[in-house]
C-alpha positions in Angstrom: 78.0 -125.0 56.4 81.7 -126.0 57.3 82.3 -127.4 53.5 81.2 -123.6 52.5 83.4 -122.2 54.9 86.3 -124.1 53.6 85.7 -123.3 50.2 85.4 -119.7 50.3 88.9 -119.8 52.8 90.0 -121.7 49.7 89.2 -118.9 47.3 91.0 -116.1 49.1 94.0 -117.9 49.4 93.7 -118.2 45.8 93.0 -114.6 45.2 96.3 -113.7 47.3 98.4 -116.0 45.8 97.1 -114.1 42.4 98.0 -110.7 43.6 101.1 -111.9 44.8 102.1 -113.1 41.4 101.0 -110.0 39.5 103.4 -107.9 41.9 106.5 -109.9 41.0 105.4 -110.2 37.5 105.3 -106.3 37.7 108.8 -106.1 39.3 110.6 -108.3 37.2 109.4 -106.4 33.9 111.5 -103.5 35.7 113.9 -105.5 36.6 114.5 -107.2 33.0 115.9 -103.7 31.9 119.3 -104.6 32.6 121.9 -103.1 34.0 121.5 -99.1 34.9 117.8 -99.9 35.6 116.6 -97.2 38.0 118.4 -94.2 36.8 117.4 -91.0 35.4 116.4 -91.3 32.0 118.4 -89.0 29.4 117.5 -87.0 26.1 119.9 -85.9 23.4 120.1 -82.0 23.3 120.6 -80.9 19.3 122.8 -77.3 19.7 123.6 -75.8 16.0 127.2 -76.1 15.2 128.8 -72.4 15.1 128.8 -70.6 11.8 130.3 -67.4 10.2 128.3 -64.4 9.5 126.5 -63.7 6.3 126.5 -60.3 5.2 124.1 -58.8 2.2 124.2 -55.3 1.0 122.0 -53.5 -1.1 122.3 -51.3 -3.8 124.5 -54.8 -5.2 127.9 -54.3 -6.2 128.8 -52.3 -8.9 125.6 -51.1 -9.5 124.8 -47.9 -11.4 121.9 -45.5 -11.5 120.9 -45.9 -8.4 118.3 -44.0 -7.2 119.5 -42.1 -4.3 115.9 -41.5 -2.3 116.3 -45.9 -2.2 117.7 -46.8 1.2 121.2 -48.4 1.5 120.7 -51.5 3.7 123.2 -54.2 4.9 121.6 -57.3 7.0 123.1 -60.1 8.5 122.3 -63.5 9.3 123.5 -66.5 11.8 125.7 -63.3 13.5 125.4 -59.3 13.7 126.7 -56.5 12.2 129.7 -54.5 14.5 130.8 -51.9 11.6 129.0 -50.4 9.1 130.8 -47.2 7.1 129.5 -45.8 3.7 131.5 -43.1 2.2 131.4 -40.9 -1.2 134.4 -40.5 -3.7 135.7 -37.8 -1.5 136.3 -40.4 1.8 132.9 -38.1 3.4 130.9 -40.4 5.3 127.0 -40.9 5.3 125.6 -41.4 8.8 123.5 -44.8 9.0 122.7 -46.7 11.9 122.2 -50.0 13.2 119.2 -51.8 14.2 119.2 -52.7 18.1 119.1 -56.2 17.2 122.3 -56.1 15.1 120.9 -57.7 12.2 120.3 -54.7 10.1 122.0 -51.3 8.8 120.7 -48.4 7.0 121.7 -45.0 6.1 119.6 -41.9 7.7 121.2 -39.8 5.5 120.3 -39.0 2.4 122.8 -39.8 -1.0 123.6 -37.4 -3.5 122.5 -37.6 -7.5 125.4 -38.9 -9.7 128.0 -39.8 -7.1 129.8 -43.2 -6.3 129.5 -44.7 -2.7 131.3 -47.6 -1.2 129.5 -50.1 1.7 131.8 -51.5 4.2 130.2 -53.8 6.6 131.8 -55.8 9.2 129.9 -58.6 10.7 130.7 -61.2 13.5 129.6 -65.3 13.1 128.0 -67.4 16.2 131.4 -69.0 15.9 133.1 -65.5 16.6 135.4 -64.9 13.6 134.9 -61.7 12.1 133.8 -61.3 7.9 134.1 -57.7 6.1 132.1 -57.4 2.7 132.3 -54.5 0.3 129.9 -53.0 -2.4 130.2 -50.0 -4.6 127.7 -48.2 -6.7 126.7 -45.0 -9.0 123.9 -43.6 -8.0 121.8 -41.6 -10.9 122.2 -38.4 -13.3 118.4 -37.3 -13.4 117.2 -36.0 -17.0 115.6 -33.2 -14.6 114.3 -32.6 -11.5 110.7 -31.9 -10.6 109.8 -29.6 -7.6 106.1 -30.4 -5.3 104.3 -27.6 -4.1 101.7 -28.6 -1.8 98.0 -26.5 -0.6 97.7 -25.9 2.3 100.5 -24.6 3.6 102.4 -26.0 6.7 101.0 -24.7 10.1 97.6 -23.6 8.2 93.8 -23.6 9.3 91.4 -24.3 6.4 87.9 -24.8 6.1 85.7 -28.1 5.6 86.1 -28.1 2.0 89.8 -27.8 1.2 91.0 -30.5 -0.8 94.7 -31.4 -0.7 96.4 -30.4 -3.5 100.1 -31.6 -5.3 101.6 -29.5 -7.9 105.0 -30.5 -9.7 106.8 -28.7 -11.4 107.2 -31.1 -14.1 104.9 -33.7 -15.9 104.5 -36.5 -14.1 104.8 -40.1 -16.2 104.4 -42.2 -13.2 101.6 -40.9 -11.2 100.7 -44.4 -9.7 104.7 -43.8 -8.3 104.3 -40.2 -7.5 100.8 -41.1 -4.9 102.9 -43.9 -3.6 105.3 -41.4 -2.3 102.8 -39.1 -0.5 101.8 -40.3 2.8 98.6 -38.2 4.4 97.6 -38.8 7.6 94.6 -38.0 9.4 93.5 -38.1 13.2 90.8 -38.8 13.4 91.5 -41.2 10.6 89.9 -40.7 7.2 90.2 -42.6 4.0 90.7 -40.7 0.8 92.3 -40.8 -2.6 94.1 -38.9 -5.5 92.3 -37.2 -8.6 94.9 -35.6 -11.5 93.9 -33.3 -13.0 96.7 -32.6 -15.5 99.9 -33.9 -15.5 101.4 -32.0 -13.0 98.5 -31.3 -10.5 96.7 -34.1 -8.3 94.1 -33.2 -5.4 93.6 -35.6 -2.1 90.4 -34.8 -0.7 87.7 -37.5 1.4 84.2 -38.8 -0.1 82.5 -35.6 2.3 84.0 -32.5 3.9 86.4 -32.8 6.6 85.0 -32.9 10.2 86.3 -30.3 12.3 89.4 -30.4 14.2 90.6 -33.3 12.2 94.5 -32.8 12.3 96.6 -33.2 9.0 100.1 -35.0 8.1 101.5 -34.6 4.5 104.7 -36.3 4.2 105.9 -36.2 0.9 109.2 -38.1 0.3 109.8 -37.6 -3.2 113.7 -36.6 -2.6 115.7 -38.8 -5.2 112.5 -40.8 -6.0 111.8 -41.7 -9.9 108.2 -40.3 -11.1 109.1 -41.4 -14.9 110.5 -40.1 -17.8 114.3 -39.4 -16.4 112.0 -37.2 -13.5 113.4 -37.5 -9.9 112.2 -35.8 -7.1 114.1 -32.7 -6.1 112.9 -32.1 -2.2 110.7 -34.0 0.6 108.0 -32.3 1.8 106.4 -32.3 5.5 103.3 -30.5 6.0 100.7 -29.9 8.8 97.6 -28.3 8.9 94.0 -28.3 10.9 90.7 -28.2 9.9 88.7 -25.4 11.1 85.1 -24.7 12.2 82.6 -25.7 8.9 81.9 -22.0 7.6 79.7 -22.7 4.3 78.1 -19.9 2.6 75.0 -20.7 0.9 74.1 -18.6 -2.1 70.6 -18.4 -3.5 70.3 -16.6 -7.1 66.2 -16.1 -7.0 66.1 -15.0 -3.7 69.5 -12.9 -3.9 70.6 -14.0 0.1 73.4 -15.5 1.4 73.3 -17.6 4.3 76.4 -18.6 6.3 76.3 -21.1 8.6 78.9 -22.2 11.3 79.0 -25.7 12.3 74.9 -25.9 11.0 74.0 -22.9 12.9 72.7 -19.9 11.2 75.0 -16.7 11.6 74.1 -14.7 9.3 72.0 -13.6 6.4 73.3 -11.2 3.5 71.6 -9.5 0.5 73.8 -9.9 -2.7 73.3 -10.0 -6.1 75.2 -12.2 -8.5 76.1 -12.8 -12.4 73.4 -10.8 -14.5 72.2 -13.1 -18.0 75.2 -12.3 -19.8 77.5 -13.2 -17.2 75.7 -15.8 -15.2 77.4 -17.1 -12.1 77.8 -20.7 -12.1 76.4 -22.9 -9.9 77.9 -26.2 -7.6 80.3 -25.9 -4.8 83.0 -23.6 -4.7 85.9 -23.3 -2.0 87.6 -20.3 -0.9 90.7 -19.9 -2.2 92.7 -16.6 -1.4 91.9 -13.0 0.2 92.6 -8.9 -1.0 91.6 -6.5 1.3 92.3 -4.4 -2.0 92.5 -5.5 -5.3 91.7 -4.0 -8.9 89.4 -6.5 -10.8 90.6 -6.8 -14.7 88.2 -8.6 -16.9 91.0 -9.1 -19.3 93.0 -11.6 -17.4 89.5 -13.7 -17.7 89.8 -13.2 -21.2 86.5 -10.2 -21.5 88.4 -7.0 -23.5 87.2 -4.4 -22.2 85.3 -3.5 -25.8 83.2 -6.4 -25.2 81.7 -5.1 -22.1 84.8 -5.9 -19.7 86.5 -3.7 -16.7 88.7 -2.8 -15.0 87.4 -1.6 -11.4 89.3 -1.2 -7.9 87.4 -3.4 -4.7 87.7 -4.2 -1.7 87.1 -7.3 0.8 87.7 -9.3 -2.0 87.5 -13.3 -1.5 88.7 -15.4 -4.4 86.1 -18.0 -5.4 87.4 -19.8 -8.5 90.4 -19.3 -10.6 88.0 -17.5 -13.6 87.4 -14.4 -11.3 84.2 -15.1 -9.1 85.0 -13.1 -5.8 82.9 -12.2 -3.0 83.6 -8.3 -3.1 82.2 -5.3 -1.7 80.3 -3.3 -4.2 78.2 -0.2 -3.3 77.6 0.3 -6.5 75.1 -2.7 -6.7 73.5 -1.6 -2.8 70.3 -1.0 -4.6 70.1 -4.2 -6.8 71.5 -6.7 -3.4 68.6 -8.8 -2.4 66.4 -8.2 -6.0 68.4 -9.1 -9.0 71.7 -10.0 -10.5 73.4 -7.2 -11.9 77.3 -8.2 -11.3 79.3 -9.9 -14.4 79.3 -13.1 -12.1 80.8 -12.0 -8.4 78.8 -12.1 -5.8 78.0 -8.3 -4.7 78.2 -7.6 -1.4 77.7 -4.5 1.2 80.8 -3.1 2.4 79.8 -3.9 5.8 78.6 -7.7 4.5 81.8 -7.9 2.6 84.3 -7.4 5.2 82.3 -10.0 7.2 83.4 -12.5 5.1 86.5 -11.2 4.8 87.1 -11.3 8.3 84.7 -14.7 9.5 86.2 -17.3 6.3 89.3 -18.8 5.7 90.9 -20.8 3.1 89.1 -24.1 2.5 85.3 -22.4 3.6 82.6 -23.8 1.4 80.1 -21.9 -1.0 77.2 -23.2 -2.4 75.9 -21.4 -5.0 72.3 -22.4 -6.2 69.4 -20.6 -8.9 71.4 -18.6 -10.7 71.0 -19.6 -14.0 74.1 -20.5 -15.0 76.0 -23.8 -16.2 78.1 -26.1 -13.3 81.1 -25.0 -12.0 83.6 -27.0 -13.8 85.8 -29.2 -11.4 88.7 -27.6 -12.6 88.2 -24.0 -12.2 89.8 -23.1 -8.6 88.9 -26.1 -6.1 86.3 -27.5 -7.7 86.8 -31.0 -6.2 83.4 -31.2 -5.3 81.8 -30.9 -8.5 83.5 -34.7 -9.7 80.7 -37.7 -8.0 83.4 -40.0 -5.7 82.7 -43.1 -7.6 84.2 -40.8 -10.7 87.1 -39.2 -8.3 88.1 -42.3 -6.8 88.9 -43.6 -10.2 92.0 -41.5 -10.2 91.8 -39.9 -13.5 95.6 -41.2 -14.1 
């Protein structure tokens, strides 16, 4: 028992005299550092030397035909811009501005066709030494200028089925170029796209009708833009417009009724009579287009002479439904044939009474469906007949 006792005494000695020995071992590694052991660390801190501003401008210097709708920038780099002055030949100075974060300068004015501008820009380097660079440039002489007119007009209320529609006054080379400069926007948002059809006419419409309510943007910046051909845009464009309640009118040729329905309800039923078998009215959608409360109807500017069964005959409450002369109209003439059989030379006959409905319940952009009448399909080009042409063929652009 005491030999035990001994030997276990002897282990823990041995057991101190180990920890003992790791502890100086463990203080003499930080004391074998040398002198300075004990202070604070350091770390090398990198801070970029200072360096002079670098100044780019655009158009480049000496450049000619410039177009003027391009912006004239200046940026800087490893500084900011503090001056920025770009005059014409006559000392005149365009307004610009710089961005709050100094690094960039553009004009908000626009430049004027065939006239030379000089960029002055002043900039100031992170080491604080001021650099001035100059640029001078011609901008371009135009071949001609083209003109857009745009339907709907601004401040406007259409119906469901207007499409948008460009027309320039010029033929368009670049029509890719032309959309590009045509921003619509839509709240709610909608995705459409552009259909030409000619070279001066393109239509924006969505795959359905519009909803109702949906708010309109057109902001056309074609303003010293090239389309092609020597073309350049002559004026920017800004256009709003709402869409309306959905009026559609739906036209039935073999049971001679129109039905018009607001937002899906029914509101009204109307006897008419359309197109007789000479003249038949053809069918598809149609969209109202334009409004007479008195008009005379002349068969000859539809190309029917007046020997070959044509007229010329004073209405009223007329509502234009394609550019080939099919109107709602009023026609007491026809009272008796409304509601049995088609009589007209391809209008759709209407009551007084009915006829000034319309005339006073549709706008521009209402939709009319005309179905049975036994003639051929409204052809997409007559009026707005944007809904005649399938989307998968419309979104194809016909460029």
């Amino acid at each position: 028992m005491h030999r035990k006792r001994g030997t276990r005494r002897a282990l823990e000695l041995i057991a101190i005299g180990l920890v003992a020995t790791l502890i100086t071992s463990c203080s003499s590694g930080s004391a074998a550092t040398g002198d300075g052991a004990g202070e604070p660390s350091t770390t090398t801190s990198s801070t970029p030397p200072p360096k002079p501003v670098t100044l780019t401008t655009g158009p480049a210097d000496a450049a000619v035909d410039v177009p003027p709708g391009v912006p004239v920038v200046a940026t800087a780099s490893d500084g900011k811009i503090t001056q920025a002055t770009l005059t014409n030949a006559d000392g005149k100075v365009v307004a610009g501005q710089v961005s709050p974060d100094g690094l960039v300068w553009t004009n908000t004015e626009p430049l004027g066709y065939q006239k030379t501008y000089t960029l002055a820009v002043t900039g100031q380097g992170t080491d604080g030494k001021p650099v001035t660079r100059t640029s001078t440039f011609t901008t371009v002489k135009p071949r001609t200028l083209t003109y857009l007119s745009v339907n709907p007009q601004d401040g406007t209320t259409v119906g469901v089925g207007q499409p948008l529609a460009f027309y320039f006054d010029e033929p368009i080379a670049d029509k890719a170029a032309a959309e590009a400069m045509i921003s619509i926007t839509t709240e709610p948002r909608v995705a459409g796209a552009f259909y030409w059809f000619d070279e001066k006419t393109a239509h924006w419409r969505p795959q359905n009708y519009w909803t109702p309510g949906t708010k309109i943007t057109i902001d056309a910046k074609i303003y010293g833009k090239h389309v092609g051909n020597g073309v350049y845009g002559e004026e920017d464009r800004l256009i709003t417009t709402t869409i309306g309640d959905a009026v559609i009118h739906e036209a039935d040729g073999q049971t001679h009724q129109v039905v018009t329905k607001v937002n899906g309800q029914v509101v009204r039923t109307m006897p008419t009579s359309m197109g007789d078998a000479q003249n038949p009215t053809p069918t598809g959608t149609y969209v109202l287009m334009e409004k007479h409360a008195h008009m005379v109807m002349d068969s000859r500017t539809y190309g029917l002479s007046l020997e070959a069964g044509g007229y010329v005959t004073p209405v009223d409450w007329a509502y234009r439904m394609s550019n080939s002369g099919i109107f709602f109209h009023s026609a007491p003439w026809s009272i008796g044939d409304q509601g049995h059989r088609n009589v007209s030379h391809g209008c759709l006959n209407l009551s007084p009474e009915n006829a000034k409905w319309v005339f006073d319940n549709s706008k521009q952009g209402d939709v009319v469906i005309v179905t049975n009448s036994g003639g051929p399909a409204l052809e997409s080009w007559d009026g707005f007949g944007d809904w005649q042409i399938p989307w998968d063929q419309w979104t194809k652009g016909n460029r």
